[in-house]
N, C-alpha and C positions, 0 to 999 in steps of 0.2 A: 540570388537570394543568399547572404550568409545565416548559418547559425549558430549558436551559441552552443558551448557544452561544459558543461561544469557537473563535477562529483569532488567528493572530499582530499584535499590534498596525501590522506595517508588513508588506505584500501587494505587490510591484511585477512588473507582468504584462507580457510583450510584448517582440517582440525586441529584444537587445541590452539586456535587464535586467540580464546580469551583470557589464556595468561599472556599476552603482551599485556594485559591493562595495566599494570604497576610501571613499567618499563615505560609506555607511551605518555601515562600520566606525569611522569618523572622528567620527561622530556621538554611537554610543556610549560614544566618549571612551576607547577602548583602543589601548594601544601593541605587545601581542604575543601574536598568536595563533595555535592551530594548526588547521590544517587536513583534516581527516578526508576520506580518499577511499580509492580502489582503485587496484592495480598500472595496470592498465589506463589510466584517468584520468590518471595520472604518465606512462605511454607516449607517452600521443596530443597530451601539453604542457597540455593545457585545468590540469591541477593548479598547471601553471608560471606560466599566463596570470594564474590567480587570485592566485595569489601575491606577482607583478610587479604588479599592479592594487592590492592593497594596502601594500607596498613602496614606492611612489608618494606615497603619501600617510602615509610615515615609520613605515608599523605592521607589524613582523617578525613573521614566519609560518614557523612549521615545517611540514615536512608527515608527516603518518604515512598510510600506503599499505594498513597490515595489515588491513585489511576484506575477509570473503569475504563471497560468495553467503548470504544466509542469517546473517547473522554471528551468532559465539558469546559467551559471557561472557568468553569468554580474548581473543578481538578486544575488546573493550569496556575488557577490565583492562590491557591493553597499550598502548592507547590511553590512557587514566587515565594512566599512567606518564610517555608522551611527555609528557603536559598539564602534567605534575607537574616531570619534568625539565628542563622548556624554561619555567620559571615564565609558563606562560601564561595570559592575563586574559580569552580569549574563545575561542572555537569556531567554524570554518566544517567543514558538512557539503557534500562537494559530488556527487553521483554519486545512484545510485539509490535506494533503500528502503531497502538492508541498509547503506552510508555515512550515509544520513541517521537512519538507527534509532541507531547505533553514537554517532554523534554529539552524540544527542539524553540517551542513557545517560552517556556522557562527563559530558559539563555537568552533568548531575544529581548523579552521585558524585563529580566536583568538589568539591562542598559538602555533600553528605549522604553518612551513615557506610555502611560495606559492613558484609554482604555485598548485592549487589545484588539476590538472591532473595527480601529482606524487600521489594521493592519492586512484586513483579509481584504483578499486581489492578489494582482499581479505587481510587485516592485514597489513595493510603498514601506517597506523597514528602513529606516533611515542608517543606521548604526549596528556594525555587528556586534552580536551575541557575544557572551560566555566562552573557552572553549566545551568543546562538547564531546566526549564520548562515547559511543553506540556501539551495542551491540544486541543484534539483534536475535529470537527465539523459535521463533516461525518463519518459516523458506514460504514468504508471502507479500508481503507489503513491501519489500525492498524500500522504505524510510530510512535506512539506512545511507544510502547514496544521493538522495533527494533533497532537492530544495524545496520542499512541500511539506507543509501542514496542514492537519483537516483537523477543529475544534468546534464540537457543539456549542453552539448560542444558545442559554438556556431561556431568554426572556424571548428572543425572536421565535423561537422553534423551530432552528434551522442550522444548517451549518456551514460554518465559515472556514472557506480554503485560501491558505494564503502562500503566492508563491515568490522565492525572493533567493538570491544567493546568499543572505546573510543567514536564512536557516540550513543551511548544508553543514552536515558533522565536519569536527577537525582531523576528526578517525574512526574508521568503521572496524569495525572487529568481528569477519563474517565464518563464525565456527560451526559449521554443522552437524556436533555433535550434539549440540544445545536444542537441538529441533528432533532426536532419535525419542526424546517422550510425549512428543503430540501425539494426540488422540486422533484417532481416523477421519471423523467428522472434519475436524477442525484440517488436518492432513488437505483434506478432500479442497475445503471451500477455500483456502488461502493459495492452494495449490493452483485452480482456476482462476482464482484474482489476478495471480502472477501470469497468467496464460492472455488474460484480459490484457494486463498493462503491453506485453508486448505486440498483442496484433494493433491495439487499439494505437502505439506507437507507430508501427509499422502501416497503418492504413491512414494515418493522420494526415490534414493537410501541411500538416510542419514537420512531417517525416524528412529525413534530409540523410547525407550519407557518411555523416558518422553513427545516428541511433539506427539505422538499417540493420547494418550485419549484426549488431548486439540485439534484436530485436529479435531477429531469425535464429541466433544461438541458443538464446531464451526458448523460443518456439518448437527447437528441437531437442531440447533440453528436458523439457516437458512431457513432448510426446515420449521419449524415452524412458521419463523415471516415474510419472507423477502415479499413473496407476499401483507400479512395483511397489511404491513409497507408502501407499493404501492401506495394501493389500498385505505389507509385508513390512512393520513398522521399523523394523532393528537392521532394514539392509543398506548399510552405512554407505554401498556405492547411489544407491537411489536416494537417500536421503542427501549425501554430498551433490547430486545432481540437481536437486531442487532447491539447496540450498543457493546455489549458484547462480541457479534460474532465476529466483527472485531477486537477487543482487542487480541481474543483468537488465531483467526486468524495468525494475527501478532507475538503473540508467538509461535506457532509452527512455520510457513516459516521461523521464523528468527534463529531457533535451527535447524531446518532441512535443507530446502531449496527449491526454486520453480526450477520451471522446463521448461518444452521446450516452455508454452503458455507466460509465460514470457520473453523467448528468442526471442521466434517472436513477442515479443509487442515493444520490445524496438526501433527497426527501424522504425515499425507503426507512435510511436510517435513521435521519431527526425524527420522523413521524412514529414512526413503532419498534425502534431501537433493532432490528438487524444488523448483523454485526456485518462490517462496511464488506470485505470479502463474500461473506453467502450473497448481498445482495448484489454482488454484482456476478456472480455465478447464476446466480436462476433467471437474471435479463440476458444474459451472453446469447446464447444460439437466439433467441427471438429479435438482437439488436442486427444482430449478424446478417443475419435472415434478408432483413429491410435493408443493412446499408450496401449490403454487395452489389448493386447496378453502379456505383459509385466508385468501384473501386475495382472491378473485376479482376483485373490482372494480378494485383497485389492479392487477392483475399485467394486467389488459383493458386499461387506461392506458397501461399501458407498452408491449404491443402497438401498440397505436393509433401514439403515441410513434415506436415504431422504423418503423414503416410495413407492419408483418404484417397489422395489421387494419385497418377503416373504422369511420367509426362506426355506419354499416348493419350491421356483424357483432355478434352478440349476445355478451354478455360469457364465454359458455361456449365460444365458435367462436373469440372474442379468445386466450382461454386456451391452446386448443389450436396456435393457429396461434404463440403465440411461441414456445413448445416445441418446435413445429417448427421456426420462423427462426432459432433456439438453435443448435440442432444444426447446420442449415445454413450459419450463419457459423461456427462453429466449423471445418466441412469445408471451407467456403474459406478458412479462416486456417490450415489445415493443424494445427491442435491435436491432437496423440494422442489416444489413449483411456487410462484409466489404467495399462491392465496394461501399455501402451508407455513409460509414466514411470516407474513406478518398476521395473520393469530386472531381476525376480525370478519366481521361479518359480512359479503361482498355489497351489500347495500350500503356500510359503513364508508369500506376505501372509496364506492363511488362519489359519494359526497364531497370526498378531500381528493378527489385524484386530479382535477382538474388545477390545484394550486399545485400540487405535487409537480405536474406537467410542464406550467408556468418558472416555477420554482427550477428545475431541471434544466430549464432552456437559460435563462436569467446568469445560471453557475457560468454560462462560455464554451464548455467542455462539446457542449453540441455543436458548436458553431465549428468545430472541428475536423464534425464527420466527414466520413465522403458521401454522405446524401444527409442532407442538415432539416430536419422534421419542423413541421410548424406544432404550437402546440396541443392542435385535435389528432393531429398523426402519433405524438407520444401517449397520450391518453389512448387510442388504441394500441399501440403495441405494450403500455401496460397490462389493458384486457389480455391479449396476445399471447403475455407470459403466465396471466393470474394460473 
């Protein structure tokens, strides 16, 4: 079986990567471009710094700010607009997942026709994008190396993931100094996301042996800083750790593929807006849980990996014990349980959980697992996690 692997032709890792942005913009040989970020980003000046860095080197930048949490089609097409009115010849994403997803959509419908709903799936972008470049703010999402979009449907009520080489950055700009003022919470839940994307790479049926060893790097990368990173906001060797880990993250899920925790996260968040990281944090040990007879050997590795088990533990004591360590980091990263995320009454989600399940299964991501649910099996391990 071959497989494919693709990340951004230019990767620049390590603090203080994002002054290359004048230098790299300059390279591409563009004069004006806009800048995709959040309110926040514009507060704290880091949007102004980017700005002034390419300014410098003669190339005008707009900025548009209109990115939320999660963003929707109507973030994306508003953006288009900015791009359109400020005759712009390039893209910077700067901020977390949902700016860099937003960005990433941008550039694309730049050059190819709407509606953008003909786009979500796998390989249906006909025409590349914009150039584009990312830099990313949270050691989380790794969007930065990814051929992957996720954008709220706002008339469906649901959300559309589209995956394509034509949305991969032309440059990543992965500085981890840009992630020393997250907040713990957010520390916490992104930090798991990134834990997600590599086992759920690593355990995939399209695991293959290039995303392997970067998956395991990830993995241990993790177990090494994510807690420190927590616990201990300003400790720049832990923050570059996780910094990393996300990067890496991102390259393996984006050559393999995620799986069933990301199948039931997506409804999570079109239905009651969790932000895509918590929600796939508070399914992880209960996905885990379920898909280990599928995968023993690999999910014992990964044990081993985080430091749950030895290699004197037999691979069934392996198993148990990461489902254990699961839960356990989870309880010291303070992560809810589901029915504390999403904010409703549990008579309520039952009503909708069974589209939710549908919904989940429908995304592909499940079709993935190593033990692939019908949908009254995901509707209980919803229960499972409430």
């Amino acid at each position: 079986m071959t497989a494919h692997f693709n990340i951004p032709s230019t990767v620049i890792v390590g603090a203080g990567a994002r002054k290359e942005i004048g230098a790299q913009a300059k390279r591409l040989q563009v004069s004006r471009g806009l800048l995709v970020t959040d309110n926040y980003l514009v507060e704290c000046g880091l949007a102004a710094e980017m700005s002034s860095s390419l300014e410098k080197e003669g190339i005008a930048t707009s900025i548009f700010s209109g990115v939320q949490p999660d963003p929707t089609d109507k973030n994306v097409l508003e953006g288009l607009g900015h791009f359109q009115e400020t005759n712009s010849h390039f893209i910077v994403g700067l901020g977390g997942g949902s700016p860099m997803d937003t960005a990433k959509v941008i550039s694309i419908l730049a050059n190819n026709e709407l509606p953008m709903s003909q786009y979500a799936g796998y390989h249906k972008i006909p025409k590349p994008g914009v150039p584009l470049i990312v830099i990313p703010t949270t050691a989380g999402t790794g969007s930065e190396v990814t051929k992957v979009a996720v954008i709220s449907d706002t008339e469906r009520d649901m959300k559309m993931m589209m995956l394509d080489t034509n949305l991969l950055p032309t440059v990543a700009l992965v500085d981890y100094e840009l992630s020393m003022t997250m907040p713990a919470p957010l520390t916490a839940h992104v930090g798991v996301d990134t834990l997600v994307h590599a086992v759920e790479a690593y355990v995939s049926k399209k695991a293959n042996a290039m995303t392997d060893p970067i998956a395991l790097s990830c993995i241990r990368l993790i177990a090494g800083n994510l807690y420190t990173a927590f616990k201990q906001p300003n400790n720049r060797k832990a923050r570059e750790g996780m910094m990393l880990a996300a990067c890496q993250g991102g390259m393996a899920f984006a050559n393999s593929s995620v799986c069933l925790v990301h199948g039931m996260s997506r409804p999570i968040g079109a239905l009651y807006h969790v932000p895509h990281g918590l929600s796939n944090a508070v399914l992880f040990p209960t996905v885990t849980e379920y898909s280990i007879p599928g995968a023993l050997q690999r999910y014992s590795t990964i044990a081993r990996v985080m430091g749950y088990a030895s290699e004197k533990d037999s691979d069934e004591a392996a198993g148990l014990a990461l489902v254990k360590g699961l839960r356990e980091l989870n309880d010291k990263l303070e992560v809810p349980s589901l029915g504390q995320c999403v904010k409703v009454d549990r008579k309520v989600f039952d009503e909708r959980v069974e589209k939710m399940a549908s919904d989940g299964l429908a995304s592909g991501s499940p079709g993935n697992n190593p033990v692939v649910p019908d949908v009254q099996q995901i509707v209980e391990l919803y229960h499972k996690a409430w």
